[in-house]
ZAVO-140426 format. One record per residue (C-alpha): residue number from 0; residue in three letters; x negated, y, z. Coordinates in steps of 0.05 Angstrom, whole numbers, plus 32768, in hexadecimal, padded with zeros to 4 digits. Layout:
<atoms>
ATOM  pos  code    px    py    pz
ATOM  NUM   ALA     X     Y     Z
...
</atoms>
This chain:
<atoms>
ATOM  pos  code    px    py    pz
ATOM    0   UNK  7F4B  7F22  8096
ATOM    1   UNK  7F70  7F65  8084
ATOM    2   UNK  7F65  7F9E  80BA
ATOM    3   UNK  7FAD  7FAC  80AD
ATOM    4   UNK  7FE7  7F86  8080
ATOM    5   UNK  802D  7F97  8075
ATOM    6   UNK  8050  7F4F  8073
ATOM    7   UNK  8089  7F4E  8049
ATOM    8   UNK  80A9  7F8D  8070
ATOM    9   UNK  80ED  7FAD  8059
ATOM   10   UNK  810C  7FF2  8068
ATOM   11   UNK  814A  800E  805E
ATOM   12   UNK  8164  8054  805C
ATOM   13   UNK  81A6  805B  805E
ATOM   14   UNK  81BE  800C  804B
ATOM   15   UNK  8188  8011  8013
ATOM   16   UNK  8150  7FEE  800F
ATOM   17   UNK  810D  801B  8005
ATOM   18   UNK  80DA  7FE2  800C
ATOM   19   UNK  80F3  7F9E  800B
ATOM   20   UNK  80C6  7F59  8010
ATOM   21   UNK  8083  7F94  8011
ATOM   22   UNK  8048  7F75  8020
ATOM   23   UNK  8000  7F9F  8022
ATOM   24   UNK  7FC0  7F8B  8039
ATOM   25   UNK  7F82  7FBD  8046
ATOM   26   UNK  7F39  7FAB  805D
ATOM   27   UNK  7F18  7FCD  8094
ATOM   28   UNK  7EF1  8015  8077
ATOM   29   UNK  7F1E  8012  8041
ATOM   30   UNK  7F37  8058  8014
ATOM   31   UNK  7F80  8041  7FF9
ATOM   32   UNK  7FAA  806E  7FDC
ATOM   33   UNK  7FFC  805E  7FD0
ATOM   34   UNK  8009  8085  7F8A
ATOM   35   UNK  8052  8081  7F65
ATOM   36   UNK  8089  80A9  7F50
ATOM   37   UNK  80B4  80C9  7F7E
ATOM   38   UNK  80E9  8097  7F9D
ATOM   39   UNK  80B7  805D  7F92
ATOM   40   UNK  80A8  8051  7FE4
ATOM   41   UNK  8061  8068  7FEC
ATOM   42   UNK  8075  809B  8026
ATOM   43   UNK  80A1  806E  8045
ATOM   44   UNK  8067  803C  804A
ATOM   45   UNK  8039  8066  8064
ATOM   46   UNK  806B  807D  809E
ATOM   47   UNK  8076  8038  80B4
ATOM   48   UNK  8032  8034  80B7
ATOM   49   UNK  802C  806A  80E4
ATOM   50   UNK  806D  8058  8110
ATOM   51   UNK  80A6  8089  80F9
ATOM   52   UNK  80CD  805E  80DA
ATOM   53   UNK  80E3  8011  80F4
ATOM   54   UNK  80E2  7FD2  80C3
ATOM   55   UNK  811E  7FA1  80B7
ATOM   56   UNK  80F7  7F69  80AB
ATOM   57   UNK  80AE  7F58  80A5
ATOM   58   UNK  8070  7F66  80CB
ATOM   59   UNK  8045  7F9A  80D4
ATOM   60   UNK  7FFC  7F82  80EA
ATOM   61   UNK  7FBD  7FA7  8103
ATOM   62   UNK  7F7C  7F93  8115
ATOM   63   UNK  7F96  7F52  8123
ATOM   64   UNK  7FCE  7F68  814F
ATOM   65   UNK  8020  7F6E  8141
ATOM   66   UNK  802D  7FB5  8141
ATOM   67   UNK  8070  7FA9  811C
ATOM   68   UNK  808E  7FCA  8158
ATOM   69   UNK  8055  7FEF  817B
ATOM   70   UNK  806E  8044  8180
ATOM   71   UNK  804D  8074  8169
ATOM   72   UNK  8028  8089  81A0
ATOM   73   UNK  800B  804A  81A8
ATOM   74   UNK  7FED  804A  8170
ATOM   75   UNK  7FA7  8067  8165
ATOM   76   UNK  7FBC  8080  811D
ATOM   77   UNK  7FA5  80D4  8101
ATOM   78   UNK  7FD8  80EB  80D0
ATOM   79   UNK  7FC7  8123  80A4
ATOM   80   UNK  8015  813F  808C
ATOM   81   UNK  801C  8167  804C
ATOM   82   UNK  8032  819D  8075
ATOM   83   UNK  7FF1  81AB  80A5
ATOM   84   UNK  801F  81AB  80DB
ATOM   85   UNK  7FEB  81DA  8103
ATOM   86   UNK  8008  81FD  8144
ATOM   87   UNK  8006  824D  812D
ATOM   88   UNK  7FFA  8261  8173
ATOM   89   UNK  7FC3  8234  817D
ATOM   90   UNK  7F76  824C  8162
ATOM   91   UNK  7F50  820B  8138
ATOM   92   UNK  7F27  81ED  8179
ATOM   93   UNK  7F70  81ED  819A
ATOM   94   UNK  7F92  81D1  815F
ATOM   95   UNK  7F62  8196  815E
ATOM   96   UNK  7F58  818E  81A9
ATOM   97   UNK  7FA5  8183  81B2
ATOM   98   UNK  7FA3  8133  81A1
ATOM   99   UNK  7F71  8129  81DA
ATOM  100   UNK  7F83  815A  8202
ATOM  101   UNK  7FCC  8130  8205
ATOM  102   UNK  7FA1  80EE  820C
ATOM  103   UNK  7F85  8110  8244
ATOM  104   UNK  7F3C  810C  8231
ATOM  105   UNK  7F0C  812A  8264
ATOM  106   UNK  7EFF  817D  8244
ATOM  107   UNK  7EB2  8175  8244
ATOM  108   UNK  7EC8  812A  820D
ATOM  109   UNK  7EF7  815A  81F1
ATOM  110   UNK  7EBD  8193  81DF
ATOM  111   UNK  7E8F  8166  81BE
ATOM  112   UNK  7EBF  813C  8191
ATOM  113   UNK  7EE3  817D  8182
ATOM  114   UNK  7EA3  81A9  8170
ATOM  115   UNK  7E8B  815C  8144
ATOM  116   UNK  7EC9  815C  8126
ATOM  117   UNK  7EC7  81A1  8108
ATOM  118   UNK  7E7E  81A1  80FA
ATOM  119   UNK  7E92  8165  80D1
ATOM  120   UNK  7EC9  817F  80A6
ATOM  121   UNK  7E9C  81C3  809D
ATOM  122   UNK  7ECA  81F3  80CF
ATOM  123   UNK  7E8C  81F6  80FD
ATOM  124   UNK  7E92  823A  811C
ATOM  125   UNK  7EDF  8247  810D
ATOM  126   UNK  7EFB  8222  8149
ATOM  127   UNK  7F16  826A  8164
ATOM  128   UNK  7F39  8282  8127
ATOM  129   UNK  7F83  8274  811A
ATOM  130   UNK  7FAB  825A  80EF
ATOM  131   UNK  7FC4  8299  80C9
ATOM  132   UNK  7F79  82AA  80BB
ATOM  133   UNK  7F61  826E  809A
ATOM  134   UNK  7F6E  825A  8051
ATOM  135   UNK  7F96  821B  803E
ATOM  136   UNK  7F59  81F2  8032
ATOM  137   UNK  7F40  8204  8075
ATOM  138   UNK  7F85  81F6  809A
ATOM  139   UNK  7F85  81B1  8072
ATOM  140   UNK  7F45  81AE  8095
ATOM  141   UNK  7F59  81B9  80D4
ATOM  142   UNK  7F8E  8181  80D0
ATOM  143   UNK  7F5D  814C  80B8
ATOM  144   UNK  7F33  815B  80F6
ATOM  145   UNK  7F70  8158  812B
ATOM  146   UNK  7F7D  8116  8108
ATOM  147   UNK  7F31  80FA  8110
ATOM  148   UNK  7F25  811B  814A
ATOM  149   UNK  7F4B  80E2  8171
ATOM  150   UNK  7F20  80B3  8153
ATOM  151   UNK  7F4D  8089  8135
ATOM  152   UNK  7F56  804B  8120
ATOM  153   UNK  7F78  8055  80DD
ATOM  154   UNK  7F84  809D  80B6
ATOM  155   UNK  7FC7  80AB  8092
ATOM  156   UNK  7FC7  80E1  8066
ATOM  157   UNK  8017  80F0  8041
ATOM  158   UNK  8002  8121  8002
ATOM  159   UNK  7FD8  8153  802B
ATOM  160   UNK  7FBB  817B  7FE6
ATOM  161   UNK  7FFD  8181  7FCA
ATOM  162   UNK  7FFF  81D7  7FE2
ATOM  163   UNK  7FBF  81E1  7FD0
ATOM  164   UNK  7FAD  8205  7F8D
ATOM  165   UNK  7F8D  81D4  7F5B
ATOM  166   UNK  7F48  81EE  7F60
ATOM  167   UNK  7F49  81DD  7FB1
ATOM  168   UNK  7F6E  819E  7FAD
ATOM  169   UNK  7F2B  8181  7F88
ATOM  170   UNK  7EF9  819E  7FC1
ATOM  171   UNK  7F25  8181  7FF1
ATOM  172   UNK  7F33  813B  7FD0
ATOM  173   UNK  7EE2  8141  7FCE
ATOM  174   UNK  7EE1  8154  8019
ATOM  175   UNK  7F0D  811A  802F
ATOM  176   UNK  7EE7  80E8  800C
ATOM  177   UNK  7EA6  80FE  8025
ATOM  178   UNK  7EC2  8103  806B
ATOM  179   UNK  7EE8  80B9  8068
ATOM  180   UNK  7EA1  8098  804D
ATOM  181   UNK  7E7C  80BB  8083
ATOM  182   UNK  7EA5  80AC  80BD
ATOM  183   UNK  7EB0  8060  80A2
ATOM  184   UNK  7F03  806A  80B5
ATOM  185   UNK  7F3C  803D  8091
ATOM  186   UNK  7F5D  8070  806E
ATOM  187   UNK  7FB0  8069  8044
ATOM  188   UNK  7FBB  80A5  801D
ATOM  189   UNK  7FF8  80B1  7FFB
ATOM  190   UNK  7FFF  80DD  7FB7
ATOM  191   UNK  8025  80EB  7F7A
ATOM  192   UNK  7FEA  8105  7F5B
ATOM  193   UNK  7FC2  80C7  7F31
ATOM  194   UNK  7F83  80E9  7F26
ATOM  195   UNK  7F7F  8102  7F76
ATOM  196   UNK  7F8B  80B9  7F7E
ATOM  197   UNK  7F58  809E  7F50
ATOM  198   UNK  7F28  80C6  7F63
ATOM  199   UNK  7F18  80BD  7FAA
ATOM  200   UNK  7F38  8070  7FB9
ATOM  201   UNK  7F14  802F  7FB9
ATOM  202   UNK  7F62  8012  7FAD
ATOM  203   UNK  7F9A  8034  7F91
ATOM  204   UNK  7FDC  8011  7F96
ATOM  205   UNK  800D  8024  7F5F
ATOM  206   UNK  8051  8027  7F7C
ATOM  207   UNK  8098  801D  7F54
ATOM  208   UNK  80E0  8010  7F79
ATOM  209   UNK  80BE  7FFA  7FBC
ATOM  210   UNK  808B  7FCA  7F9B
ATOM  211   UNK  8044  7FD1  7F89
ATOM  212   UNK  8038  7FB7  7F42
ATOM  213   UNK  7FF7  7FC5  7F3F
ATOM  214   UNK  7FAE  7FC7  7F78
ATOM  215   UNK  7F77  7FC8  7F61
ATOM  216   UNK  7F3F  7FFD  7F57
ATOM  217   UNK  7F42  803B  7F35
ATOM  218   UNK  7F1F  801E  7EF7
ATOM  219   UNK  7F39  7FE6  7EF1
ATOM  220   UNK  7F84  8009  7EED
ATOM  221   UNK  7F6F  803B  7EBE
ATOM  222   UNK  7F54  800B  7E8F
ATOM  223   UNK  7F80  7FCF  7E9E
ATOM  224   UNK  7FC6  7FD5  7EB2
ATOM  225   UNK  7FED  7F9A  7EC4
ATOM  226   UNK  8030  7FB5  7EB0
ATOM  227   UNK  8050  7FD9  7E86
ATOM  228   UNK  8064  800A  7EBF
ATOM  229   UNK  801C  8015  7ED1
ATOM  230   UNK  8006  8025  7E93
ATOM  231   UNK  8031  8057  7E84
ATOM  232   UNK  802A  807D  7ECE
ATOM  233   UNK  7FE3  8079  7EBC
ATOM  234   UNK  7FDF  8097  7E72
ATOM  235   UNK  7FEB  805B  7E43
ATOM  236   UNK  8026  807E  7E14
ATOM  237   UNK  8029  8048  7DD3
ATOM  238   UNK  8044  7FFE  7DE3
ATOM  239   UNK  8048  7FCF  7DA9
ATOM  240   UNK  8073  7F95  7DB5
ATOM  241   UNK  8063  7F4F  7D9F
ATOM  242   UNK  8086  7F12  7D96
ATOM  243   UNK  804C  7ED9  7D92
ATOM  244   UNK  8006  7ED0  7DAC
ATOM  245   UNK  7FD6  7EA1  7DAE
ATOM  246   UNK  7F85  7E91  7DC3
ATOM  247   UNK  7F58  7EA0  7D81
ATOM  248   UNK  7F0A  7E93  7DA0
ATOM  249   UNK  7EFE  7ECA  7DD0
ATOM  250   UNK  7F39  7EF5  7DB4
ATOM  251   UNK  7F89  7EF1  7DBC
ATOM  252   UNK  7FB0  7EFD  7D7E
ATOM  253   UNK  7FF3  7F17  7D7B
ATOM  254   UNK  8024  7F1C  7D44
ATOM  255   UNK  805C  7F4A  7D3E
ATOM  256   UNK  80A2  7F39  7D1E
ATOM  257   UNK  808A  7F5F  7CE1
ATOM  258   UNK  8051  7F38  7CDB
ATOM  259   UNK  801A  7F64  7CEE
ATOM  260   UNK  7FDE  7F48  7D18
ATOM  261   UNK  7FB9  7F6E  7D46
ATOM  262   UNK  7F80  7F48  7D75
ATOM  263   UNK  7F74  7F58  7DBA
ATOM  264   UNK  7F34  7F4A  7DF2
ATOM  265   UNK  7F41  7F1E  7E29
ATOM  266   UNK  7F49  7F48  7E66
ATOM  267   UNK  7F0C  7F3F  7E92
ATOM  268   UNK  7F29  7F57  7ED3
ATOM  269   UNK  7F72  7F30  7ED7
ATOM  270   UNK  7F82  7EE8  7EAA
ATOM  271   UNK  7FB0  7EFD  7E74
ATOM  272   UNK  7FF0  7EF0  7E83
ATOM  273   UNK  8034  7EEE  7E57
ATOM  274   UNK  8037  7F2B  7E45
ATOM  275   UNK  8041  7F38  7DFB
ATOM  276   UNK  8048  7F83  7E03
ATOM  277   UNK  8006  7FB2  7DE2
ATOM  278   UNK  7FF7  7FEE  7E03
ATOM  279   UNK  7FBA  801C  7DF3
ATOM  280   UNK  7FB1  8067  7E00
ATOM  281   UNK  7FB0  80A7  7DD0
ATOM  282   UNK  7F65  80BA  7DE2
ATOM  283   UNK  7F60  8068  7DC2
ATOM  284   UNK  7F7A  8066  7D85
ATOM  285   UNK  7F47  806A  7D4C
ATOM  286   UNK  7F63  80A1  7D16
ATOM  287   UNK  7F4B  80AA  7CD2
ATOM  288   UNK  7F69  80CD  7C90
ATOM  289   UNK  7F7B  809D  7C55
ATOM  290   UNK  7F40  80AF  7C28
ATOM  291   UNK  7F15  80B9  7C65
ATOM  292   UNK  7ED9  807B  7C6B
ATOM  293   UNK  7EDE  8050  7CA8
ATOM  294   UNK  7EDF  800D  7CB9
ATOM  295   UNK  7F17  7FF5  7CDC
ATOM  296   UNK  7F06  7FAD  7CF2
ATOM  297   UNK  7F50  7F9E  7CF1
ATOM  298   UNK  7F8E  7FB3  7D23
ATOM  299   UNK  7F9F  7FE4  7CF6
ATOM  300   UNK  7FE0  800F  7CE3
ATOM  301   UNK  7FED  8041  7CA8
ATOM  302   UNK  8016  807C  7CBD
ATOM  303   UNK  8031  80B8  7CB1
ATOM  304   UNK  8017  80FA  7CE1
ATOM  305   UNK  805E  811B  7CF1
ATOM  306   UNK  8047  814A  7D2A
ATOM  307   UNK  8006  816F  7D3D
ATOM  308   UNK  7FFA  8195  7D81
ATOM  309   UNK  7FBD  81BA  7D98
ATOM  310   UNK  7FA9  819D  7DD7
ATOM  311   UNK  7F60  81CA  7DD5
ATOM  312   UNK  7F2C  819E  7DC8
ATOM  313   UNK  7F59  816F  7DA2
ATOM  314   UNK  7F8F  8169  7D83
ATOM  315   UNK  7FCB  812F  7D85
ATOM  316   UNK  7FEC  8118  7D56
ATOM  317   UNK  8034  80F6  7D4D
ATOM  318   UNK  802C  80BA  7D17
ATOM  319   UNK  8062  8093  7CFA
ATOM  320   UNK  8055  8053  7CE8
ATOM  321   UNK  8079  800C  7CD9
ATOM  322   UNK  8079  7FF8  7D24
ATOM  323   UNK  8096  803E  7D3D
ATOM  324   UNK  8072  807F  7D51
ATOM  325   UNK  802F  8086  7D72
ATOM  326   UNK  800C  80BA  7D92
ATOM  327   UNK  7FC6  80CD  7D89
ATOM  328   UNK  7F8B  80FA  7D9F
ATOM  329   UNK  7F50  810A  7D78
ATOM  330   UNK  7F1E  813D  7D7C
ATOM  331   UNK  7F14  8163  7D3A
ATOM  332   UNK  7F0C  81AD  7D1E
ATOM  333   UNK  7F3D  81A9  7CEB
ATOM  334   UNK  7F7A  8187  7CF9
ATOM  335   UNK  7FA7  8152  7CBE
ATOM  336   UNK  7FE8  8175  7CB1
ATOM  337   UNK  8027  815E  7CB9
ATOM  338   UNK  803A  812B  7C85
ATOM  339   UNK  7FE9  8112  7C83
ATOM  340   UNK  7FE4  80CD  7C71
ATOM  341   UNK  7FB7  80B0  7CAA
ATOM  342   UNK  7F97  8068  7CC3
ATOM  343   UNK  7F9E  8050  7D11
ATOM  344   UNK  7F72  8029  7D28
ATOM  345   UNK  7F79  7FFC  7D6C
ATOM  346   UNK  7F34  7FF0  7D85
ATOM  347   UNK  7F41  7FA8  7DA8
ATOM  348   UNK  7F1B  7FAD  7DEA
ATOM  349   UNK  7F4B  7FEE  7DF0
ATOM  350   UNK  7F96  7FC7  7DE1
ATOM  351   UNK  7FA3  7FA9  7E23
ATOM  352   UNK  7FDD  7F7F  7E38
ATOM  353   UNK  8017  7F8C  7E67
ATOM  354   UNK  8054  7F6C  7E86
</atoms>
């Protein structure tokens, strides 16, 4: 059984809905990250988690227990806000002490989790500084270790890189995975950013309108979308739209209406639905000059290049072709000019379907 599952919950801002009919379910020790667009519900989920905000409908379970209408302060939960949220008048060891101090934890408990806690999340020796005087990795720090400090029983984090400067936001996606894995703790994170995401989750949960289209591992998004929604949040930028398929051996052919085939590998991960819509990346396409030697193997177009950009160590390219424009990346010293006559190529095992 799930450690914690959202049962077909529904909130509602304002007369409209934000999550209706939701349902989540996470294991216990689990990393899960909520990623989507703006608007799409991921922070909203992740506060009902955590208590701020009451569902309509539904049921919120935990461990087990009905905490659909448990408060806040009942509930063992750390939440790490984007914000820090540190008290400026209070130095680090008071910052992180102030959870148990209000839990009223006897002050020689409260010295030796607090002075574990910061050893953990490398602050050892800063617990007198303040605020002001650390850097905004180190203040991020500082929240993650009020948060764990109360040992709890699930960590919530709402887009706590997001003011950091790029370089620090990949130490301390590094940090927080090292310190979830060490410490074991059921962990939701919520981001906008897909690599933070993919990066340090064992689930990522791609949000759109208040519904998750797509959980699953990191991998297995990247390199299999479900929908068509997915794969374009996660890179895939050409679509080819068919209008019959059908079983050949091991392969699935499709035909579009003006009569090109193209032959696609089964999906290993999901059983290939409907879908009759192609999708394959620009890093994926297979580009050659006419005149150039290659051998195609089939699923291939003729085109036309009608823009180049410099992207450093490639360059992409804008071809037309018969079934619309395509973009394409390929690494090469000397790029084909506009109005190059050029050969795509669509590897099968990299054209995946999507609703």
């Amino acid at each position: 059984m799930a450690l914690l599952m959202l049962d077909n919950v529904s909130v509602a801002y304002d007369q409209q809905n934000i999550l209706q009919n939701f349902s989540l379910d996470i294991d216990k020790g689990q990393f899960v990250s909520l990623l989507g667009p703006s608007g799409c519900g991921k922070t909203t989920t992740l506060r009902l988690i955590a208590g701020f905000l009451e569902a309509r409908a539904g049921r919120f379970i935990f461990n087990g227990k009905d905490y659909t209408r448990v408060p806040v302060s009942k509930r063992n939960f750390g939440f790490v806000f984007q914000s820090y949220a540190l008290f400026p008048h209070l130095n680090v060891y008071d910052n992180v002490a102030f959870g148990l101090q209000m839990r009223k934890v006897p002050r020689e408990d409260i010295d030796r989790r607090v002075k574990k806690i910061l050893d953990i999340v490398s602050l050892g020796g800063l617990d007198k500084r303040m605020p002001k005087a650390l850097s905004g990795g180190q203040r991020q720090r500082v929240a993650i270790a009020r948060a764990l400090v109360i040992e709890p029983d699930l960590l919530l984090f709402d887009e706590p890189l997001s003011n950091l400067d790029a370089n620090l936001r990949i130490n301390m996606r590094v940090e927080i995975r090292r310190i979830q894995q060490e410490l074991g703790i059921t962990t939701v994170y919520v981001s906008h950013d897909q690599e933070e995401c993919f990066s340090i989750s064992d689930q990522v949960a791609i949000m759109n309108k208040g519904l998750i289209e797509q959980l699953d591992t990191p991998a297995a998004i990247f390199k299999y979308p479900k929908t068509e929604f997915v794969a374009k949040f996660t890179g895939f930028t050409n679509f080819i739209d068919f209008e019959a398929r059908r079983d050949r051996g091991g392969d699935i052919e499709l035909k579009h209406r003006d009569g090109h085939t193209f032959t696609v590998a089964p999906n290993p991960k999901y059983a290939q639905h409907a879908g009759r819509k192609g999708a394959i990346r620009p890093d994926d396409i297979v580009l050659h000059g006419v005149g150039e030697a290659y051998s195609s193997g089939g699923n291939s177009l003729t085109g036309t290049v009608k823009v180049s950009t410099f992207l450093g160590r490639s360059y992409q390219y804008i071809v037309e072709t018969e079934l619309g424009n395509f973009t394409v990346n390929k690494e090469m010293d000397l790029p084909y000019v506009n109005g190059r006559q050029v050969h795509l190529h669509f590897p099968k095992d990299k054209l995946v379907l999507v609703k």
